[in-house]
C-alpha positions in Angstrom: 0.0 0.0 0.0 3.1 2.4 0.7 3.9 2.3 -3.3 0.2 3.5 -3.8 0.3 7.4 -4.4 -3.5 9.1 -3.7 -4.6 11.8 -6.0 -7.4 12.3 -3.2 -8.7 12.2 0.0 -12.4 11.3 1.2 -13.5 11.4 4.4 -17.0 9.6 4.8 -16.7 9.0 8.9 -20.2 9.4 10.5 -22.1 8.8 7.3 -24.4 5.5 6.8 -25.3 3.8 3.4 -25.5 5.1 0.9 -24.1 8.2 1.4 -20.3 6.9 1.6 -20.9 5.1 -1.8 -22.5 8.6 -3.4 -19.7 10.8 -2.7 -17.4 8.1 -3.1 -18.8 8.3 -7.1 -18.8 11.4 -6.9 -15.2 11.7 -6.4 -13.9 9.4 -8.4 -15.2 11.4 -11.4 -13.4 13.5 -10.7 -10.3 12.0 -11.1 -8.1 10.7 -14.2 -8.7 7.1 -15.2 -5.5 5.5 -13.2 -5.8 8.1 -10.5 -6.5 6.6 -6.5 -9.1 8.0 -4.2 -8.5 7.2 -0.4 -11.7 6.8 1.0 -12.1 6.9 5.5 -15.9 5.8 6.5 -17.1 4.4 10.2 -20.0 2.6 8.9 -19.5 -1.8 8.7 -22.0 -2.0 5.8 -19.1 0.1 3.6 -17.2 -2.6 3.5 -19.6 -5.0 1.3 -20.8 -1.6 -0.3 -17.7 -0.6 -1.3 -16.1 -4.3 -2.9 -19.8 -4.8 -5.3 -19.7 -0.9 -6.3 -16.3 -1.5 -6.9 -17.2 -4.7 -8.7 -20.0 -3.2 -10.6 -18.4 -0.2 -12.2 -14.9 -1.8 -12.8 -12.7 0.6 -10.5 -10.3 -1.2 -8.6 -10.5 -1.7 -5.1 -6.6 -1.8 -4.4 -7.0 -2.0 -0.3 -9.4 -2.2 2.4 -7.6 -1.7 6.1 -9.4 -1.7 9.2 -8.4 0.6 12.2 -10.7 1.0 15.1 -13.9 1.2 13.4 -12.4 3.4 11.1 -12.4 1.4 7.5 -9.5 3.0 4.8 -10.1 2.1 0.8 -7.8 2.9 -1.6 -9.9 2.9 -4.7 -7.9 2.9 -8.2 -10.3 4.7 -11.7 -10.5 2.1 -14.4 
């Protein structure tokens, strides 16, 4: 993950579904195909959320890291 350089930072903590997953869209169009979004959120169901979003609109989930009840994504535009 340390080789992994993010063009941006998201901070979803507090927010429940499916408000982690809009701006996280959000965001990521706004970025360069190639580019990395680090995503922060405090709610479990992001986890699942996150991997089938991922999933289902070909970005690549590069890393999911859990601290606390703080979960990090790095999220890679296809």
């Amino acid at each position: 993950m340390s080789d992994v350089t993010c063009k941006m930072e998201l901070d979803c903590s507090g927010l429940n579904c499916p408000l982690p997953i809009l701006k996280t869209k959000k965001a990521i169009d706004s970025l360069q195909s190639g580019e990395v979004l680090k995503m922060t959120a405090t709610d479990p169901g992001s986890v699942n959320d996150m991997a089938s979003w991922a999933k289902r609109t070909g970005n690549e989930l590069v890393s999911h890291t859990e601290s606390g009840n703080a979960h990090t994504f790095l999220i890679r535009k296809k």
